[in-house]
Every structure is written in C-alpha cells, then in structure tokens.
N, CA, C and O atoms as a printed pandas DataFrame, in Angstrom:
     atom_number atom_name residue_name chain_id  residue_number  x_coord  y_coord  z_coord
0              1         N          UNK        A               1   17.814   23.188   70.427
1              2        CA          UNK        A               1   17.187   23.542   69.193
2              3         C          UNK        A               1   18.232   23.587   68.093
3              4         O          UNK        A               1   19.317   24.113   68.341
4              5         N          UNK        A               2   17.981   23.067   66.885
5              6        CA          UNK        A               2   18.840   22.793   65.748
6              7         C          UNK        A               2   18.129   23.993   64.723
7              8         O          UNK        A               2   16.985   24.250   64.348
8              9         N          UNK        A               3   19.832   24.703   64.450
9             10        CA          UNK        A               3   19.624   25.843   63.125
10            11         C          UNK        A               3   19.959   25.515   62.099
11            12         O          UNK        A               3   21.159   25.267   61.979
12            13         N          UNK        A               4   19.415   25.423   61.366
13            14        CA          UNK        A               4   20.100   25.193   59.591
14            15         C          UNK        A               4   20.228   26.288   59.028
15            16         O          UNK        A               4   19.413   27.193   58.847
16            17         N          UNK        A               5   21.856   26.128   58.601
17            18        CA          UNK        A               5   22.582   27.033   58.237
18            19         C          UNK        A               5   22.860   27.322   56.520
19            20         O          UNK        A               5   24.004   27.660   56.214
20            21         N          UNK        A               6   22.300   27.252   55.924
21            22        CA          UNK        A               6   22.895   27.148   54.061
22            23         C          UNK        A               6   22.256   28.269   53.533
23            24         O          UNK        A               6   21.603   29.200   54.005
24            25         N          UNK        A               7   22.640   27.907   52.368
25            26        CA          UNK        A               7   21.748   28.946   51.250
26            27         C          UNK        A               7   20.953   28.386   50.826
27            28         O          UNK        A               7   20.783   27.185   51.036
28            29         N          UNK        A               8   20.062   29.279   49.928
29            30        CA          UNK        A               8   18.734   29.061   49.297
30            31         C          UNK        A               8   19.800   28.715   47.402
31            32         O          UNK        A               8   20.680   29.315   46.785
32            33         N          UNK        A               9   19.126   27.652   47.230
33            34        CA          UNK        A               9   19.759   27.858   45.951
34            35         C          UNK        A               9   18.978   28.483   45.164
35            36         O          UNK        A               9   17.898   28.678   45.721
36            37         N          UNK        A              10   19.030   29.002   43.837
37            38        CA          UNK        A              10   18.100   29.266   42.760
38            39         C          UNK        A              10   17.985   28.316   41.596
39            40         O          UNK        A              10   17.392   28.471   40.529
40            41         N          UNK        A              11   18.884   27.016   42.172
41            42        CA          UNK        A              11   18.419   26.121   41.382
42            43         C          UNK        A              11   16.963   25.365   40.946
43            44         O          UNK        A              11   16.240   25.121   39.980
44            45         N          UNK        A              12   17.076   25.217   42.158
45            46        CA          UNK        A              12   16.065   24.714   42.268
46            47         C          UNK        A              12   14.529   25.296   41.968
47            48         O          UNK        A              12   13.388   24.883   42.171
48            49         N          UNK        A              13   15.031   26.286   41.473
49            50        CA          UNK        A              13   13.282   26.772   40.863
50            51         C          UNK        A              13   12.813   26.562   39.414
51            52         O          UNK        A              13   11.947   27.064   38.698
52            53         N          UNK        A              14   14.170   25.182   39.227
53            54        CA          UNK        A              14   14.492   25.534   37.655
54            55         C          UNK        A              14   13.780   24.125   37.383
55            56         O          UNK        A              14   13.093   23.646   36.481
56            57         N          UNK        A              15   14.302   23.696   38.640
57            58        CA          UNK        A              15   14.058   21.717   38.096
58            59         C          UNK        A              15   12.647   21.631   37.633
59            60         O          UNK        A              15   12.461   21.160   36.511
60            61         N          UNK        A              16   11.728   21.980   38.270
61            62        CA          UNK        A              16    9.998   21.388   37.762
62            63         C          UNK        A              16    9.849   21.873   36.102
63            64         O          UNK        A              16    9.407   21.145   35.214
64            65         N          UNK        A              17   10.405   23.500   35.898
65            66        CA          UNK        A              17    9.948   23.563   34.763
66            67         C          UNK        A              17   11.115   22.750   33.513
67            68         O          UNK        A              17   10.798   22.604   32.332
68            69         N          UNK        A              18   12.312   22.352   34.035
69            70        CA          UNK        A              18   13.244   21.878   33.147
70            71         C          UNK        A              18   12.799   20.016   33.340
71            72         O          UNK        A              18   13.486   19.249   32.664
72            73         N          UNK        A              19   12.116   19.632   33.893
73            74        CA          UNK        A              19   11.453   18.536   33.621
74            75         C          UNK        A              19    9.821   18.443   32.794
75            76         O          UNK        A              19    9.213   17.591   32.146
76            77         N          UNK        A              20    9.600   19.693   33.208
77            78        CA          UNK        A              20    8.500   20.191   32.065
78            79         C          UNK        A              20    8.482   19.950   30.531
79            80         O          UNK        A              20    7.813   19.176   29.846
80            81         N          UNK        A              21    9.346   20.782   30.242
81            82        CA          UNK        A              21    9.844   20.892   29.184
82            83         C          UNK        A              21   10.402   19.694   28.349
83            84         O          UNK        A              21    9.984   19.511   27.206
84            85         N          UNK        A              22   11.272   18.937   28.870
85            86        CA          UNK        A              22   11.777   17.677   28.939
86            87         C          UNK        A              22   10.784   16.660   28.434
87            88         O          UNK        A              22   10.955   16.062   27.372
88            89         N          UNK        A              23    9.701   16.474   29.252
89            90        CA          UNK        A              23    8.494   15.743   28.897
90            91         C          UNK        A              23    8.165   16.236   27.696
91            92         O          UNK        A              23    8.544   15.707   26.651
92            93         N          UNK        A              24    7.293   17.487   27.754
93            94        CA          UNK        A              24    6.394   17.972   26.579
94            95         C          UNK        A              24    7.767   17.732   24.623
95            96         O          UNK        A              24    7.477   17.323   23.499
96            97         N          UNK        A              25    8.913   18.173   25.135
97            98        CA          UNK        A              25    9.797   18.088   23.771
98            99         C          UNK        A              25    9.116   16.164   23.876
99           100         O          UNK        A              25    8.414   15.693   22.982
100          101         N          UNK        A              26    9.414   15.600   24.763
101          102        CA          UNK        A              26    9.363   14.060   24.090
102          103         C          UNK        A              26    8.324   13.498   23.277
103          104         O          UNK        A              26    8.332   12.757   22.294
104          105         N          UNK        A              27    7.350   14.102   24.014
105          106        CA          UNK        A              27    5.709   14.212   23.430
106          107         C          UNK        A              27    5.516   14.790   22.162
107          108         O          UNK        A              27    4.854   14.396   21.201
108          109         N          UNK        A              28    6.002   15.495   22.278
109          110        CA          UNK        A              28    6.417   16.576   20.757
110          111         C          UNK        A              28    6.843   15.836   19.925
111          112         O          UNK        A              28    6.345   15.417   18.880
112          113         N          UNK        A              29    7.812   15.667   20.409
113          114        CA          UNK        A              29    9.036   14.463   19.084
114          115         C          UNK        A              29    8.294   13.622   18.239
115          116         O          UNK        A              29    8.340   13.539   17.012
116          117         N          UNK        A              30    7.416   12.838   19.271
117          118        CA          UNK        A              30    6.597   11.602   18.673
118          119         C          UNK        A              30    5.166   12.082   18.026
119          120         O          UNK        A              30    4.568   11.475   17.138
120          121         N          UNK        A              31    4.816   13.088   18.546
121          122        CA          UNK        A              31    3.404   13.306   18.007
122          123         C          UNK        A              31    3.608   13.506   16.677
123          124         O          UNK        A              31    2.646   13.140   16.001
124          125         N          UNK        A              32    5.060   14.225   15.698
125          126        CA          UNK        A              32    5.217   14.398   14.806
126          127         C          UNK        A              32    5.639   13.173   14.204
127          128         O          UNK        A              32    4.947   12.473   13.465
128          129         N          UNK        A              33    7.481   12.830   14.767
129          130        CA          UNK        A              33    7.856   11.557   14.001
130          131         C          UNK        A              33    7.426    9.996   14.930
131          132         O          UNK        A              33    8.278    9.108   14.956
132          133         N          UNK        A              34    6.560    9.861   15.390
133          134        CA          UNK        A              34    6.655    8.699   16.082
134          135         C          UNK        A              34    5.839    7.755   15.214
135          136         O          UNK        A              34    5.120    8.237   14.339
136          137         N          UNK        A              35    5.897    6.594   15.378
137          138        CA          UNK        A              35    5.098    5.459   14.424
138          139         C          UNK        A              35    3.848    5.878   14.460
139          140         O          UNK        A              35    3.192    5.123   13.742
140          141         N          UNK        A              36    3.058    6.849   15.014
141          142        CA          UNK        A              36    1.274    6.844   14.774
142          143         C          UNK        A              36    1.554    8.398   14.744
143          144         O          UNK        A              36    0.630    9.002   15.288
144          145         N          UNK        A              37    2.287    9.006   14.396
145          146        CA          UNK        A              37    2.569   10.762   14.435
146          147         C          UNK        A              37    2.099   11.235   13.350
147          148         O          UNK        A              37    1.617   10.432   12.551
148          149         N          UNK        A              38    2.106   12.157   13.141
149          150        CA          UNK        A              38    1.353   13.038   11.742
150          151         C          UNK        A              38    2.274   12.465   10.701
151          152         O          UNK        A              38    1.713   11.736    9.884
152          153         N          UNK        A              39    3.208   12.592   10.596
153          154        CA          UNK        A              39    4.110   12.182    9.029
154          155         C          UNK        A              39    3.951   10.814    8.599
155          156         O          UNK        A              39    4.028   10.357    7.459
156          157         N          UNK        A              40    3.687   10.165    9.829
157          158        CA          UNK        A              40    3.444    8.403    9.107
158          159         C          UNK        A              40    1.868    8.849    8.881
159          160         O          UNK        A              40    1.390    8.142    7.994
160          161         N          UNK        A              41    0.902    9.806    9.405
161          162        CA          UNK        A              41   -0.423    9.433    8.753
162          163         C          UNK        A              41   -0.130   10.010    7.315
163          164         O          UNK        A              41   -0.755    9.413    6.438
164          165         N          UNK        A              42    0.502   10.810    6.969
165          166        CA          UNK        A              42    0.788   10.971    5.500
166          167         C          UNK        A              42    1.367   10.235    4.708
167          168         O          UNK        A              42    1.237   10.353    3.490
168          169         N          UNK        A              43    2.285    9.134    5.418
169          170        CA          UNK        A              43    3.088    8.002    4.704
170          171         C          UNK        A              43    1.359    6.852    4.543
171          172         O          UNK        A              43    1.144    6.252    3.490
172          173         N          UNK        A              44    0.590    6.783    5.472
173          174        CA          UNK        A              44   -0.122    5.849    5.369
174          175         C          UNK        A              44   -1.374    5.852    4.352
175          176         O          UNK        A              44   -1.946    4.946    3.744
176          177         N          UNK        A              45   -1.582    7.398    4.427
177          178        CA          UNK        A              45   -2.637    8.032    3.104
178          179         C          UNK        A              45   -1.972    7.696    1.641
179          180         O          UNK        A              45   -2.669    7.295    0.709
180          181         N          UNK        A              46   -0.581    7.895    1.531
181          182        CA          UNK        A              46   -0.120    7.760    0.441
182          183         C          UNK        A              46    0.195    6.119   -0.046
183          184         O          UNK        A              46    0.418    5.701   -1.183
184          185         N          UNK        A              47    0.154    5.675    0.719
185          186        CA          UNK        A              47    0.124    3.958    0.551
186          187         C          UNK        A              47   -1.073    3.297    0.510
187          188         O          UNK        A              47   -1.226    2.221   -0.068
188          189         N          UNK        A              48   -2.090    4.005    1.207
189          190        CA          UNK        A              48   -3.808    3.855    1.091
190          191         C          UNK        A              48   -4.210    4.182   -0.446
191          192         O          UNK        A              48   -4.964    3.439   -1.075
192          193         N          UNK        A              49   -3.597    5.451   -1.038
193          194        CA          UNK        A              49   -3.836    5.591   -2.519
194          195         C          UNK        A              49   -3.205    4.779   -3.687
195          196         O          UNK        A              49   -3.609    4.556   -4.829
196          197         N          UNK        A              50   -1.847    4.337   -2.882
197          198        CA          UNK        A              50   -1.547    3.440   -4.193
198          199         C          UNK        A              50   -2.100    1.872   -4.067
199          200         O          UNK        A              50   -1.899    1.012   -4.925
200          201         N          UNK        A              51   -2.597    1.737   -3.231
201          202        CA          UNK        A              51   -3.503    0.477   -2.533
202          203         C          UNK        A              51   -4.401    0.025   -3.309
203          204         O          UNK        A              51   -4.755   -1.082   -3.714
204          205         N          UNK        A              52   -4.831    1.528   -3.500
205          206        CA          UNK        A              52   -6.635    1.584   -4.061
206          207         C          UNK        A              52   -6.573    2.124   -5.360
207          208         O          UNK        A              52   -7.641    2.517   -5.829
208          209         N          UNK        A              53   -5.238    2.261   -6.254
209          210        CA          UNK        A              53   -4.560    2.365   -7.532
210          211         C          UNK        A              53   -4.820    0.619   -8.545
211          212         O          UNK        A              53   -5.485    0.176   -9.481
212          213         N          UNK        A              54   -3.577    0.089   -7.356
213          214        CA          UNK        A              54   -3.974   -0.933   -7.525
214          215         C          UNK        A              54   -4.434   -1.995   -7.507
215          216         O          UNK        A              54   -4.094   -3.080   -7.979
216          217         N          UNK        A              55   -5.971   -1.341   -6.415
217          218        CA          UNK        A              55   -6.953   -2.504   -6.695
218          219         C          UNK        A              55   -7.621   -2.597   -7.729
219          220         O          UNK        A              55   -7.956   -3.656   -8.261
220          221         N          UNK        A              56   -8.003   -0.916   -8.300
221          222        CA          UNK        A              56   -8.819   -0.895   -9.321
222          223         C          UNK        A              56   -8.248   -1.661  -10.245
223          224         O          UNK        A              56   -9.120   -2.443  -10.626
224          225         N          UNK        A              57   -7.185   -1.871  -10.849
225          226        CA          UNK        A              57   -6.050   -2.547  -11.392
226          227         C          UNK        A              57   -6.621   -4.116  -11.541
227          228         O          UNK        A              57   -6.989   -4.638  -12.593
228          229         N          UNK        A              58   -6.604   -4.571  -10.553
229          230        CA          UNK        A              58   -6.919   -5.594  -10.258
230          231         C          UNK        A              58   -8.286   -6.127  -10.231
231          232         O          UNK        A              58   -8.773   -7.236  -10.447
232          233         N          UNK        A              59   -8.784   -4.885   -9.870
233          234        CA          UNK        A              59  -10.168   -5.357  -10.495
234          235         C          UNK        A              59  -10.680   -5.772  -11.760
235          236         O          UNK        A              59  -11.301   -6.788  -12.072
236          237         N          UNK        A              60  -10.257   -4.675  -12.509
237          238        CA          UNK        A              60  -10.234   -4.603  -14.252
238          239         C          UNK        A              60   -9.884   -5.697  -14.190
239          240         O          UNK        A              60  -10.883   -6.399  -14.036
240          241         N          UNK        A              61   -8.533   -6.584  -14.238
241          242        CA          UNK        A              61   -8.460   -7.730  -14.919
242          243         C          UNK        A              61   -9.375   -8.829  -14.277
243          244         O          UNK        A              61   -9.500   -9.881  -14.905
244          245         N          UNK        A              62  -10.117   -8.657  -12.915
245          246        CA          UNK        A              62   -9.894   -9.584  -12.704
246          247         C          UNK        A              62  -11.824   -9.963  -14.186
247          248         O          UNK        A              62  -12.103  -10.907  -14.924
248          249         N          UNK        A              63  -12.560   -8.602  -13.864
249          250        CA          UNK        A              63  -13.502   -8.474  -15.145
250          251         C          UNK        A              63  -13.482   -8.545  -16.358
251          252         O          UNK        A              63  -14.418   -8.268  -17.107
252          253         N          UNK        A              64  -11.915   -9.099  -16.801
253          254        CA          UNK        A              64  -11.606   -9.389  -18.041
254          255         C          UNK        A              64  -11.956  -10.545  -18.115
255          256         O          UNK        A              64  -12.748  -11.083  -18.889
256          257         N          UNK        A              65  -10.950  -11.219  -16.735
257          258        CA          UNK        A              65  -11.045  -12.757  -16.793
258          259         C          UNK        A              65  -12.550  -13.219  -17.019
259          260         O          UNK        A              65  -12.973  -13.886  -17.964
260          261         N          UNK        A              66  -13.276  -12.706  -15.919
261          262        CA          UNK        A              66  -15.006  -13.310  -15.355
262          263         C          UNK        A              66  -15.414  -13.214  -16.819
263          264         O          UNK        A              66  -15.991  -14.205  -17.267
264          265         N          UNK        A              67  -15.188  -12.061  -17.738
265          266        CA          UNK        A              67  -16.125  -11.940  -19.138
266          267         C          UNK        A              67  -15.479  -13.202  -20.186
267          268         O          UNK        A              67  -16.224  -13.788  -20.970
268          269         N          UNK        A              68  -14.191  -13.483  -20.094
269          270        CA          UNK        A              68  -13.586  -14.338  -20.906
270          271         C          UNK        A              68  -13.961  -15.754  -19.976
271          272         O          UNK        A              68  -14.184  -16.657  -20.783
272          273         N          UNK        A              69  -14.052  -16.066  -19.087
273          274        CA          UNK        A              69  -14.606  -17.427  -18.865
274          275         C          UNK        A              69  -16.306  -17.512  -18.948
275          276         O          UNK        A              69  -16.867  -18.562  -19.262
276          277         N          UNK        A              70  -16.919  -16.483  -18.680
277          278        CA          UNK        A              70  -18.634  -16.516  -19.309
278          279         C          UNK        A              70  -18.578  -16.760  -20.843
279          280         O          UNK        A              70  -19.194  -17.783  -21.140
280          281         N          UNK        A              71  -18.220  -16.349  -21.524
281          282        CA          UNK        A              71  -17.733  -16.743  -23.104
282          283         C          UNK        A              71  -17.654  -18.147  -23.058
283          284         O          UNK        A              71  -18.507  -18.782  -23.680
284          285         N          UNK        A              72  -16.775  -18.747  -22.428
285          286        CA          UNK        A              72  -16.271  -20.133  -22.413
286          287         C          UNK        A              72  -17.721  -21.630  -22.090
287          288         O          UNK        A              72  -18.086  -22.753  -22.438
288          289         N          UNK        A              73  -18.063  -20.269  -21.029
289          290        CA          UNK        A              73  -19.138  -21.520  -19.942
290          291         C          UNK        A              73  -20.913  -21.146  -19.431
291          292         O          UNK        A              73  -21.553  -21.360  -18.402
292          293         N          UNK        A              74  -21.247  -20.457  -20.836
293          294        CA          UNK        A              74  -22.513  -19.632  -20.493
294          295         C          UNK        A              74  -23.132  -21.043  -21.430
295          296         O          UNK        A              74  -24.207  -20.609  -21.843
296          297         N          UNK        A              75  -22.996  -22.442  -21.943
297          298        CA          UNK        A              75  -23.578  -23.452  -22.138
298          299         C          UNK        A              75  -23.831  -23.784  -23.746
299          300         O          UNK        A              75  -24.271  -24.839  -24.203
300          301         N          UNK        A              76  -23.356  -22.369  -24.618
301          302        CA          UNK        A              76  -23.055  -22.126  -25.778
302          303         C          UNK        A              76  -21.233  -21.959  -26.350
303          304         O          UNK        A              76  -20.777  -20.830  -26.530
304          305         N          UNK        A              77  -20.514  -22.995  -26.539
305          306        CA          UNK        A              77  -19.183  -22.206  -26.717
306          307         C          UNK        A              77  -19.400  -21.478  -27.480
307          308         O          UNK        A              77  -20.249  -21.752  -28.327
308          309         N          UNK        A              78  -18.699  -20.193  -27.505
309          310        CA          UNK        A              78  -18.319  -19.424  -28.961
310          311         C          UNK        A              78  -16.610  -19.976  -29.440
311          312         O          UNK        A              78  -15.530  -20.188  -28.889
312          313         N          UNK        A              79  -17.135  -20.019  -30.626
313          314        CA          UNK        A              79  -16.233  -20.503  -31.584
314          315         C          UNK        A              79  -15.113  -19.899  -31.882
315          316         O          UNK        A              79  -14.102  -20.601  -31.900
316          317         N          UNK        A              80  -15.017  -18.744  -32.131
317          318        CA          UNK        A              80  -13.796  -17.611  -31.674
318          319         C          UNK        A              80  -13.003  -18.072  -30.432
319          320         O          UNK        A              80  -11.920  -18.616  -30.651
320          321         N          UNK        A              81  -13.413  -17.921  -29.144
321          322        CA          UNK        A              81  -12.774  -18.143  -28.007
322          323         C          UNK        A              81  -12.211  -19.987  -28.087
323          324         O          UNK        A              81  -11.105  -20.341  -27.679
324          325         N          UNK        A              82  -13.013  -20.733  -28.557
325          326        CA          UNK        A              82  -12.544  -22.195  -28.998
326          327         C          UNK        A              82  -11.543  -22.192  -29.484
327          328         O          UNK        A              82  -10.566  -22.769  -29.008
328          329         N          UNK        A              83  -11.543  -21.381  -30.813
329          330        CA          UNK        A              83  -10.495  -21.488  -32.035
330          331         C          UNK        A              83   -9.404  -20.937  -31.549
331          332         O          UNK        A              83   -8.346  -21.368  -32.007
332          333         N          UNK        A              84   -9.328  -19.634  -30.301
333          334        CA          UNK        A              84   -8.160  -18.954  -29.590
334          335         C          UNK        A              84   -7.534  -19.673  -28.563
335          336         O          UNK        A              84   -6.313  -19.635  -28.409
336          337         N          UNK        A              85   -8.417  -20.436  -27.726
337          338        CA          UNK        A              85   -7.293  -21.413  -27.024
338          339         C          UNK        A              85   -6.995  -22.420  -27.510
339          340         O          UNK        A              85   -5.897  -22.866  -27.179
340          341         N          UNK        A              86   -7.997  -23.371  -28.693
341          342        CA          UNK        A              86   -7.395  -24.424  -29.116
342          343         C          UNK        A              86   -5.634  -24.146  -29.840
343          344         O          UNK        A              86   -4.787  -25.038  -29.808
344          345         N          UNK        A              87   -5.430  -23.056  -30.315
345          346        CA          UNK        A              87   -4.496  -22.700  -31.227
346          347         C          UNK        A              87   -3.549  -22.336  -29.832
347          348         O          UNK        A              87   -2.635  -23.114  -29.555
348          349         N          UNK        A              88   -3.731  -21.439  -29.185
349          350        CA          UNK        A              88   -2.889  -21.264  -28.048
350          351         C          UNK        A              88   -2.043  -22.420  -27.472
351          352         O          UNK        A              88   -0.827  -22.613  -27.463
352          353         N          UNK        A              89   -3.250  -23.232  -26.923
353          354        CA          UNK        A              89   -2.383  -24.840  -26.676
354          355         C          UNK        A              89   -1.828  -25.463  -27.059
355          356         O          UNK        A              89   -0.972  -26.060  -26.407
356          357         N          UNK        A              90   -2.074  -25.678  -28.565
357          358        CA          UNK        A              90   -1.221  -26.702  -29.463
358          359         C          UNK        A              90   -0.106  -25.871  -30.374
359          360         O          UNK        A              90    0.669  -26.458  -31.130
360          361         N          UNK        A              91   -0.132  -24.038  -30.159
361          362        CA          UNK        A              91    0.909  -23.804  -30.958
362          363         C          UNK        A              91    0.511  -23.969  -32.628
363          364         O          UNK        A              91    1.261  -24.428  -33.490
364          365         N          UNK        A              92   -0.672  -23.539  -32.795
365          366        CA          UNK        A              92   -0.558  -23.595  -34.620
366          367         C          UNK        A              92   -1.417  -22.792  -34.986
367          368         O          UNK        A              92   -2.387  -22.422  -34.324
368          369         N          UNK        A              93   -1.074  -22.409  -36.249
369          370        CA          UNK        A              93   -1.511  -21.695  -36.985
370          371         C          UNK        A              93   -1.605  -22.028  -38.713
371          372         O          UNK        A              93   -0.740  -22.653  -39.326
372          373         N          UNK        A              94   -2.809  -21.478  -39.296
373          374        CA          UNK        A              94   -3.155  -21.919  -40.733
374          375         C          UNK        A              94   -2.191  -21.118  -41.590
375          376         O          UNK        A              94   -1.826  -19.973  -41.326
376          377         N          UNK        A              95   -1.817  -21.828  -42.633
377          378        CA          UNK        A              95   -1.052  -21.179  -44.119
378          379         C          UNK        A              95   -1.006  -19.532  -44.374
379          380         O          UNK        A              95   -0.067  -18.836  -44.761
380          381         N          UNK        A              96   -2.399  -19.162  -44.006
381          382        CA          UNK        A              96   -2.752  -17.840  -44.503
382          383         C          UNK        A              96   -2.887  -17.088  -43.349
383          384         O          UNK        A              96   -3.508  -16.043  -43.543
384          385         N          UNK        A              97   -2.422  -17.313  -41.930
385          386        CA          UNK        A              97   -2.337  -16.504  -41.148
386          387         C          UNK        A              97   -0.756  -15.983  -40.266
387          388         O          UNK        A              97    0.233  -16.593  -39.861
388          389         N          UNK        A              98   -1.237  -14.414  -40.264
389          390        CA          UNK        A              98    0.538  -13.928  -39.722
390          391         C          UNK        A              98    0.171  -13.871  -38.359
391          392         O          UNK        A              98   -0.890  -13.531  -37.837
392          393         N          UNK        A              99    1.364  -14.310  -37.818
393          394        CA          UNK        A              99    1.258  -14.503  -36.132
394          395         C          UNK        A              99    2.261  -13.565  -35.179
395          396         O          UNK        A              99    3.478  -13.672  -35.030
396          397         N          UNK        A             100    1.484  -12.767  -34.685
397          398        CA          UNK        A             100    2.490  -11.831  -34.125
398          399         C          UNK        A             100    2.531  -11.873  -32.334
399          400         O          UNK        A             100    1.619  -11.658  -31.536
400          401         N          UNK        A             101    4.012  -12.248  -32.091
401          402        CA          UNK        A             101    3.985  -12.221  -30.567
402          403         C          UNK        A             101    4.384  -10.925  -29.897
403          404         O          UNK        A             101    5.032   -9.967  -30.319
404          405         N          UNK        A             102    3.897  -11.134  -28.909
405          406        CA          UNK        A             102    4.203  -10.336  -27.938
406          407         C          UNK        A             102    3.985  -10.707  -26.419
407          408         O          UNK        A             102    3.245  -11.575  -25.955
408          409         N          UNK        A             103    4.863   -9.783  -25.732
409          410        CA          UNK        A             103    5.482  -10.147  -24.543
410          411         C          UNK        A             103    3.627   -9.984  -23.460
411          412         O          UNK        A             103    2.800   -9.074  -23.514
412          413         N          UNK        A             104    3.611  -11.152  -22.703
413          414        CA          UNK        A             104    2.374  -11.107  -22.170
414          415         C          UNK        A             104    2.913  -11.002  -20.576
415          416         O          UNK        A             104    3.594  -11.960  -20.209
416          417         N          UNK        A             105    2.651   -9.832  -19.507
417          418        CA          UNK        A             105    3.155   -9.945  -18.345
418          419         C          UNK        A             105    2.089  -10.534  -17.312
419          420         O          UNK        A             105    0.947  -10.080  -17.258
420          421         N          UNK        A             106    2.504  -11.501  -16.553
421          422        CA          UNK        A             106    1.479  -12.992  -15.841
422          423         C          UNK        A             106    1.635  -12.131  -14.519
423          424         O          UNK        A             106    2.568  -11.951  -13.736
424          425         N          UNK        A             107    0.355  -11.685  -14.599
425          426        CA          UNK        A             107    0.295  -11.424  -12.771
426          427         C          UNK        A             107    0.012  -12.396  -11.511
427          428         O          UNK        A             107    0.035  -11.946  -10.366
C-alpha cells in the first residue's frame, strides 16, 4: 500500500477564484473600452448627430438646387434665371450695373 506524504497547500484555493477574476476584469475591460463597449456607443451617437447635422445640410441645398432647376424647366423660362446664367457664362455685365463678387464654396 502506497502513502502520500506532502502538504496541503493553501494555494490552491486561490487558483479558481484568481482565474475568476482574471476573466470577469477582461470582460470588464471591453464591455467599457472595447470596439462595441459603452464609450464607442457614445462615440457612435455623437457621429450619428453630426451625420444627421449634415444631412439636413445637404438636404437644404440639395432643395435649392430642385427649386432653381424647376425655374429653368417647368416649360416657361423665367427671364431672371435666363438673364443670371446667360451673364454667368459669358462673364458680362451692362454699363449701369455694379458687380459684386464673392467667394462661392462648391460642394
């Protein structure tokens, strides 16, 4: 018959919960900073609002444009909008008119 002779360690009562722990901190880590964690859903709300900043943005012009080409192509020109791009294109202007530029930014 075989006796085993050692001690009991008290280590070992440590390992399950120090792998416990181990896990749950990793889980932890990421639930906060990980790519789908709470702080990127706040990075992603805040990029969702400037999104939808500037769509409205974009919308507006794009209802500038649609109203300025109905002007153009509703089967009546108006004469105003004629007289504004004809002059636009060719660069001229009459004797009695002051022409003031300004900087136009092309989206």
């Amino acid at each position: 018959m075989w006796t085993r002779q050692h001690k009991k360690r008290k280590s070992g009562a440590f390992i399950v919960p120090a792998l416990t722990a181990i896990v749950l901190a990793y889980f932890g880590y990421h639930s906060f900073q990980g790519e789908f964690g709470i702080y990127a859903g706040y990075e992603f709300e805040e990029r969702a609002a400037a999104l939808a900043a500037e769509l409205e943005t974009v919308r507006v012009r794009r209802e500038e444009l649609e109203h300025r080409v109905k002007l153009l192509s509703d089967g009546s020109l108006e004469k105003d909008m004629l007289d504004e791009y004809a002059r636009r294109a060719l660069n001229l202007a009459n004797d009695n008119e002051i022409v003031i530029y300004r900087n136009v930014k092309a989206n």
